[in-house]
C-alpha positions in Angstrom: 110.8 -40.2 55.5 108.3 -37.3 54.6 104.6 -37.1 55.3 102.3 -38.8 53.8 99.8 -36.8 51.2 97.2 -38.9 53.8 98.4 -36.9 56.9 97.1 -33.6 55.4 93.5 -35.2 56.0 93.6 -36.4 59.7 92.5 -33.9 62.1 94.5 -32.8 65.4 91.3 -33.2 67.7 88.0 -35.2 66.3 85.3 -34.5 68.5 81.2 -35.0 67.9 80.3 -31.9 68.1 81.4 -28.3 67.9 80.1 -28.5 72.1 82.6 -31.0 72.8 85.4 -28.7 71.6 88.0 -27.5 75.1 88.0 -24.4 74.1 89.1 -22.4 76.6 92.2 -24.8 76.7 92.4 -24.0 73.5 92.7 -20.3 74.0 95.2 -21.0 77.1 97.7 -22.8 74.3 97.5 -19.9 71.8 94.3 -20.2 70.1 92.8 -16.8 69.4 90.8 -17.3 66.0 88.5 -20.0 65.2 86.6 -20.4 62.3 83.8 -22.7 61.6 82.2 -24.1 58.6 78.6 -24.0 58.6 76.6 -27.3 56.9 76.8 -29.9 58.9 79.1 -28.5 61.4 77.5 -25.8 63.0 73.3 -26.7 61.3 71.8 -29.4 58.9 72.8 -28.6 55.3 71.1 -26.0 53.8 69.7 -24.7 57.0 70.1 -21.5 58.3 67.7 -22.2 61.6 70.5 -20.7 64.4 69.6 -23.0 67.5 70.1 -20.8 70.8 73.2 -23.3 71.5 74.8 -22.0 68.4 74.0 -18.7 69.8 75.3 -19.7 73.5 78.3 -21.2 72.0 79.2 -18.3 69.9 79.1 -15.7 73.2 80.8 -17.9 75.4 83.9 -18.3 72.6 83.6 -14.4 72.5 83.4 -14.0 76.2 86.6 -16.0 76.4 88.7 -13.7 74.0 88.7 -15.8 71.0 87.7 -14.2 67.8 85.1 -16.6 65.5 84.0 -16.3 62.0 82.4 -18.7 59.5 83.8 -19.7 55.9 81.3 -21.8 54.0 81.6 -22.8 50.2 77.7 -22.4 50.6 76.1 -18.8 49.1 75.6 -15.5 50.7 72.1 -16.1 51.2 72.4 -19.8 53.3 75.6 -17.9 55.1 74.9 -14.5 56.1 71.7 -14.9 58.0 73.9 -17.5 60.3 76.8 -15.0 60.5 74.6 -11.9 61.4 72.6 -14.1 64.2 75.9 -15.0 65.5 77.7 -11.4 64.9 80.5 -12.8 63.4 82.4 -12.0 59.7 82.1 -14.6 57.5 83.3 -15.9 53.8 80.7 -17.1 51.5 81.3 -19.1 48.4 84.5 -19.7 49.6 85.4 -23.0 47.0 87.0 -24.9 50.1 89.7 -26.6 50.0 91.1 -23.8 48.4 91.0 -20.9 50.6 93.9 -19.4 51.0 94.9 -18.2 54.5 95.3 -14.2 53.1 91.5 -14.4 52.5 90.8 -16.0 55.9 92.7 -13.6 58.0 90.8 -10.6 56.0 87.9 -11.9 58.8 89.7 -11.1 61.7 93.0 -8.6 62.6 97.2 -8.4 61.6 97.1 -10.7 64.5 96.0 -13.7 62.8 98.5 -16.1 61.7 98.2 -19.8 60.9 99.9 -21.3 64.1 97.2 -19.3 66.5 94.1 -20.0 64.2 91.8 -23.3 64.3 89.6 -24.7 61.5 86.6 -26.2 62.6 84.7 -28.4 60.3 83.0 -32.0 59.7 84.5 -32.7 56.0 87.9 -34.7 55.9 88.6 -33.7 51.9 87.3 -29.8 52.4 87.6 -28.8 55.4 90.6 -30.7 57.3 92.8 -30.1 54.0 92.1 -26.2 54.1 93.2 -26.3 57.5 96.0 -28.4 56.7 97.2 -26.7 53.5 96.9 -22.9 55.4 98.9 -25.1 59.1 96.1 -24.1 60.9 94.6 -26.6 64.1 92.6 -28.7 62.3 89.5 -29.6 64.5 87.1 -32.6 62.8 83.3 -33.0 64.5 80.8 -35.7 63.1 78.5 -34.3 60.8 75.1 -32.2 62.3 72.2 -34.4 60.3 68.7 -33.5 59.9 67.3 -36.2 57.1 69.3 -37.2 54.3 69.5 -35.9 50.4 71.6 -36.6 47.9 74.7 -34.4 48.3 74.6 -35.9 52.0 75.0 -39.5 50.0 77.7 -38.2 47.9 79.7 -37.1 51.1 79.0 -39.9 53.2 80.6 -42.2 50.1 83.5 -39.9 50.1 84.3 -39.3 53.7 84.0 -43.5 54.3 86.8 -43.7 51.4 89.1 -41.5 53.7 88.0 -42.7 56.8 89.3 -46.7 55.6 92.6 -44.8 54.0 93.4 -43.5 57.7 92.8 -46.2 59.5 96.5 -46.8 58.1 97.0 -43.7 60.1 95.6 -44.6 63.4 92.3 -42.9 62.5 89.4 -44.3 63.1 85.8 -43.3 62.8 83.8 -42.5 66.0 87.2 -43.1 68.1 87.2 -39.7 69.2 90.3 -37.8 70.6 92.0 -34.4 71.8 94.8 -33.2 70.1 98.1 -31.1 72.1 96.3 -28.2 71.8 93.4 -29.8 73.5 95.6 -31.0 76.8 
């Protein structure tokens, strides 16, 4: 039987936080590119405060050999503040899920292809289907929170209706776990 439209949603590794993410196991199985959204996966939405961790965490992945960059459906003036503080290339406005990989892999070098590139992100319905639709690693960490607003409601409503549609899956929310790539 084929997959299920449901599978493009769950994540190969869910993990709380982008810190918690193996990455130089990554880079061991073939990892070379990794690119991050930014609200709520790498800052609180709307915030473009770059935390010295962010800053740590970005130098240690570039220490290690793997090429980062951020793609964000948020505008160039949230965005490229975070990118330049992190010297990495970045997409802007980027109407996730529907990125195509062409525009992703204009970020980084010919080397880029889908089956060595990771998409990091906290959003089951934007970011783990971009992954999925460009068969990139898809990577989902619980969502960075400072206070709450009303596009934070409207997600949290959304991402509980997937979470409940893959638990058919085996998915379950705040069960954490390491995907192949991750072992």
């Amino acid at each position: 039987m084929g997959l299920k439209i449901i599978d493009a949603f769950k994540p190969d590794s869910y993990l709380p936080t982008v810190y918690d993410i193996n990455y130089p196991k990554l880079y061991e199985n073939g990892i070379k590119y990794a690119v991050f959204d930014v609200d709520c996966t790498l800052l609180p939405f709307d915030d473009t405060r770059v935390t010295s961790n962010n800053e740590s965490l970005f130098k240690n992945i570039a220490d290690l050999g793997m090429n980062a960059a951020l793609c964000s459906s948020g505008s160039e003036k949230r965005v490229k503040p975070v990118a330049d503080i992190l010297k990495v290339n970045y997409m802007a406005r980027a109407r996730k899920p529907f990125v195509a990989f062409a525009d992703i892999k204009k970020m980084f070098d010919d080397d880029c292809e889908p089956n060595n590139t990771m998409f990091v992100g906290d959003s089951l319905y934007l970011d783990m289907l971009l992954a999925d639709r460009n068969k990139m690693y898809k990577v989902l960490v619980d969502m960075v929170r400072d206070g709450a607003n009303l596009k934070l409601f409207t997600n949290d409503v959304i991402q509980a209706v997937m979470y409940t549609a893959l638990k058919t899956e085996g998915f379950h929310f705040k069960e954490y776990y390491i995907g192949y790539r991750e072992r």
